[in-house]
C-alpha positions as CSV (number, residue, x, y, z in Angstrom):
1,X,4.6,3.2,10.8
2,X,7.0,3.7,8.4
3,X,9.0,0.5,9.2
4,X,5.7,-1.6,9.2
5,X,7.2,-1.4,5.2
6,X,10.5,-0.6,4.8
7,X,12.1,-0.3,1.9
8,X,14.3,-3.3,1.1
9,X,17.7,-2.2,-1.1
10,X,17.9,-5.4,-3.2
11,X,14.4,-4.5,-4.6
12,X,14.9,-0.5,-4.9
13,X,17.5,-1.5,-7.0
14,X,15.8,-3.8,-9.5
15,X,14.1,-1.9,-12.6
16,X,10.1,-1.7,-13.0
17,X,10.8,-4.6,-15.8
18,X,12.1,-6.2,-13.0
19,X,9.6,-5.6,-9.9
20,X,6.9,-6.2,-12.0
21,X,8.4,-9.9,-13.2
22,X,9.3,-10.8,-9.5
23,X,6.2,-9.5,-8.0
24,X,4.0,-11.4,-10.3
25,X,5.7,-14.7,-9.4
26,X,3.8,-17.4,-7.0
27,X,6.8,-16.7,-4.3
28,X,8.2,-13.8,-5.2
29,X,11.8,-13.2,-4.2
30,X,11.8,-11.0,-0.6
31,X,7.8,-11.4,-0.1
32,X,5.2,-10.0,-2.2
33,X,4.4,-7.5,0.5
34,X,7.8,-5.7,0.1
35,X,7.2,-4.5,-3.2
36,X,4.5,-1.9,-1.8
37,X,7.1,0.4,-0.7
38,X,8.9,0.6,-3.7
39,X,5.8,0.5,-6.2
40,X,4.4,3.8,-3.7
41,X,7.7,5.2,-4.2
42,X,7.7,5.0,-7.7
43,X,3.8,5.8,-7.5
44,X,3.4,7.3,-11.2
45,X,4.7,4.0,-12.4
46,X,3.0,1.7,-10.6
47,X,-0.8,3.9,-10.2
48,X,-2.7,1.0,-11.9
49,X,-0.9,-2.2,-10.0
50,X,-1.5,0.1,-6.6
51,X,-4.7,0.7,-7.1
52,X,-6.0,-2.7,-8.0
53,X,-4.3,-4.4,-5.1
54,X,-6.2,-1.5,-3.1
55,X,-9.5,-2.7,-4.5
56,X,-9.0,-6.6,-5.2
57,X,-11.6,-8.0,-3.2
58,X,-9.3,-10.8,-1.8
59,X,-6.9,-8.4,-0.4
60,X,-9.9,-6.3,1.8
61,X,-11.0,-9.5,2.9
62,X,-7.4,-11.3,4.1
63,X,-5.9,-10.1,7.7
64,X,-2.0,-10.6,8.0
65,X,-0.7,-9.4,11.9
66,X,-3.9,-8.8,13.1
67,X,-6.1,-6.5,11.9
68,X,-4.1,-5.4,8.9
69,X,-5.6,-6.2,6.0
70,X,-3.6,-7.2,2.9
71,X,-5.4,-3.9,0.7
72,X,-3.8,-1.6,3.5
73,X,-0.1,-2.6,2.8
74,X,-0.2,-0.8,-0.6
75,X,-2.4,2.3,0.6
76,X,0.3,2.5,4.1
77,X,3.1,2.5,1.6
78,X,1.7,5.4,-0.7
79,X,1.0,7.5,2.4
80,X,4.7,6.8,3.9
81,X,6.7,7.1,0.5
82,X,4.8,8.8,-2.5
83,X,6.4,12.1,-2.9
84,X,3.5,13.6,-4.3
85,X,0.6,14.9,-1.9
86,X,-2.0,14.7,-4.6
87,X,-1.3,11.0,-5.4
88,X,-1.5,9.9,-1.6
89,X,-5.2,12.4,-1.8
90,X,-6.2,10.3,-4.6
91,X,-6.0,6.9,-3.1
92,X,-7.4,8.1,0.4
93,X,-10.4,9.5,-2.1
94,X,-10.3,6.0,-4.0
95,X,-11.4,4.2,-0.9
96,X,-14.2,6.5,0.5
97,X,-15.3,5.8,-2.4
98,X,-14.6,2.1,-3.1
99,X,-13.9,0.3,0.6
100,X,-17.0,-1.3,2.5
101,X,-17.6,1.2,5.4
102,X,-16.0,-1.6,8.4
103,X,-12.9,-2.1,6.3
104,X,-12.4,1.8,6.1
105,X,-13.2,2.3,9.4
106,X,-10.6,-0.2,10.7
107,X,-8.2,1.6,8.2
108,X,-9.3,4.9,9.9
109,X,-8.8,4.1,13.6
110,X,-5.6,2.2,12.3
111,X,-4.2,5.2,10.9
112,X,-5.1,7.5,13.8
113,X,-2.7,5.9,16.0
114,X,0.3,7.1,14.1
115,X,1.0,11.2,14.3
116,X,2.1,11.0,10.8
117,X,-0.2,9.6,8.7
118,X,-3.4,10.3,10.9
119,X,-3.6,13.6,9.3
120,X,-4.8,11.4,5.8
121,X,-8.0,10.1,7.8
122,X,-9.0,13.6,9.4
Protein backbone atom coordinates (compact mmCIF):
# COMPACT_ATOMS: atom_id res chain seq x y z
CA UNK A 1 0.00 0.00 0.00
CA UNK A 2 2.75 1.98 0.35
CA UNK A 3 2.75 3.36 -3.27
CA UNK A 4 -1.09 4.12 -2.93
CA UNK A 5 1.17 7.49 -1.46
CA UNK A 6 4.41 7.74 -2.40
CA UNK A 7 6.56 10.19 -1.58
CA UNK A 8 7.10 12.75 -4.26
CA UNK A 9 11.00 14.33 -4.15
CA UNK A 10 10.06 17.86 -5.27
CA UNK A 11 7.88 18.14 -2.16
CA UNK A 12 10.32 16.18 0.48
CA UNK A 13 12.44 18.73 -0.41
CA UNK A 14 10.40 21.87 0.24
CA UNK A 15 10.54 23.18 3.93
CA UNK A 16 7.36 22.94 6.43
CA UNK A 17 7.15 26.94 5.60
CA UNK A 18 6.84 25.69 2.29
CA UNK A 19 4.36 22.52 2.42
CA UNK A 20 2.23 24.31 4.55
CA UNK A 21 1.94 27.55 1.90
CA UNK A 22 1.52 25.04 -1.16
CA UNK A 23 -0.81 22.73 0.57
CA UNK A 24 -3.07 25.53 1.59
CA UNK A 25 -3.44 26.75 -1.97
CA UNK A 26 -6.90 26.15 -4.05
CA UNK A 27 -4.60 23.85 -6.57
CA UNK A 28 -1.78 23.10 -4.82
CA UNK A 29 1.34 22.28 -6.85
CA UNK A 30 1.57 18.13 -7.27
CA UNK A 31 -2.06 17.53 -5.76
CA UNK A 32 -3.15 18.12 -2.28
CA UNK A 33 -3.22 14.42 -1.61
CA UNK A 34 0.66 14.19 -1.98
CA UNK A 35 1.42 16.19 0.86
CA UNK A 36 0.13 13.19 3.28
CA UNK A 37 3.18 11.33 2.91
CA UNK A 38 5.49 13.87 3.68
CA UNK A 39 3.30 15.63 6.52
CA UNK A 40 3.22 11.64 8.16
CA UNK A 41 6.81 11.60 7.68
CA UNK A 42 7.44 14.56 9.38
CA UNK A 43 4.51 13.53 11.78
CA UNK A 44 5.73 15.70 14.98
CA UNK A 45 5.43 18.67 12.79
CA UNK A 46 2.46 18.28 11.09
CA UNK A 47 0.23 16.29 14.37
CA UNK A 48 -2.39 19.16 14.34
CA UNK A 49 -2.84 19.56 10.25
CA UNK A 50 -2.96 15.40 10.30
CA UNK A 51 -5.23 15.14 12.60
CA UNK A 52 -7.77 17.62 11.47
CA UNK A 53 -7.82 16.36 7.90
CA UNK A 54 -8.48 12.86 9.79
CA UNK A 55 -11.56 14.31 11.50
CA UNK A 56 -12.82 17.10 8.91
CA UNK A 57 -16.20 16.00 8.30
CA UNK A 58 -15.91 16.70 4.51
CA UNK A 59 -12.99 14.43 4.09
CA UNK A 60 -15.00 11.11 5.90
CA UNK A 61 -17.70 11.86 3.70
CA UNK A 62 -15.80 12.33 0.07
CA UNK A 63 -14.71 8.87 -1.82
CA UNK A 64 -11.70 9.29 -4.33
CA UNK A 65 -10.87 5.54 -6.30
CA UNK A 66 -13.59 3.94 -4.85
CA UNK A 67 -14.07 3.35 -1.53
CA UNK A 68 -11.11 5.44 -0.19
CA UNK A 69 -12.25 8.10 1.54
CA UNK A 70 -10.33 11.48 1.44
CA UNK A 71 -9.78 11.21 5.73
CA UNK A 72 -7.91 7.78 5.05
CA UNK A 73 -5.08 9.32 2.74
CA UNK A 74 -3.54 11.14 5.87
CA UNK A 75 -4.18 8.16 8.40
CA UNK A 76 -2.59 5.50 5.36
CA UNK A 77 0.36 7.80 5.18
CA UNK A 78 1.00 7.98 9.07
CA UNK A 79 0.86 4.13 9.21
CA UNK A 80 3.26 3.76 6.02
CA UNK A 81 5.85 6.55 6.97
CA UNK A 82 5.70 7.84 10.71
CA UNK A 83 8.74 6.60 12.29
CA UNK A 84 7.36 6.54 15.56
CA UNK A 85 4.98 3.51 16.66
CA UNK A 86 3.29 5.56 19.26
CA UNK A 87 2.31 8.36 16.87
CA UNK A 88 0.70 5.81 14.23
CA UNK A 89 -1.15 4.18 17.90
CA UNK A 90 -2.47 7.54 18.51
CA UNK A 91 -4.25 8.23 15.34
CA UNK A 92 -5.57 4.53 15.09
CA UNK A 93 -6.90 5.51 18.88
CA UNK A 94 -8.09 8.99 17.38
CA UNK A 95 -10.51 7.35 15.20
CA UNK A 96 -12.11 4.55 17.45
CA UNK A 97 -12.84 7.24 19.06
CA UNK A 98 -13.79 9.99 16.59
CA UNK A 99 -14.92 7.96 13.08
CA UNK A 100 -18.68 6.97 12.61
CA UNK A 101 -18.62 3.10 13.08
CA UNK A 102 -19.27 2.44 8.78
CA UNK A 103 -16.49 4.73 7.94
CA UNK A 104 -14.08 2.83 10.39
CA UNK A 105 -15.22 -0.34 9.42
CA UNK A 106 -14.53 0.36 5.75
CA UNK A 107 -11.11 1.62 6.94
CA UNK A 108 -10.80 -1.73 8.90
CA UNK A 109 -11.56 -4.22 6.14
CA UNK A 110 -9.45 -1.74 3.84
CA UNK A 111 -6.49 -2.17 5.90
CA UNK A 112 -6.85 -5.88 6.39
CA UNK A 113 -6.08 -6.54 2.89
CA UNK A 114 -2.45 -5.37 3.11
CA UNK A 115 0.11 -7.75 5.41
CA UNK A 116 1.68 -4.61 6.53
CA UNK A 117 -0.50 -2.33 7.93
CA UNK A 118 -3.41 -4.86 8.92
CA UNK A 119 -1.58 -5.40 12.05
CA UNK A 120 -2.90 -1.51 13.03
CA UNK A 121 -6.72 -2.77 12.78
CA UNK A 122 -6.19 -6.15 14.78
Amino acid sequence: MYDIIPIKPEIEKMSDHELIKNFHLPKPPHGKMNYYAVFAKRSSNFKDLLTEEILNNENNIQSIMGIIKVSWLPLISILCYAKDEDTKKDFINLIRESWEDSNLKDFTNYLLKDDQLSKYVK
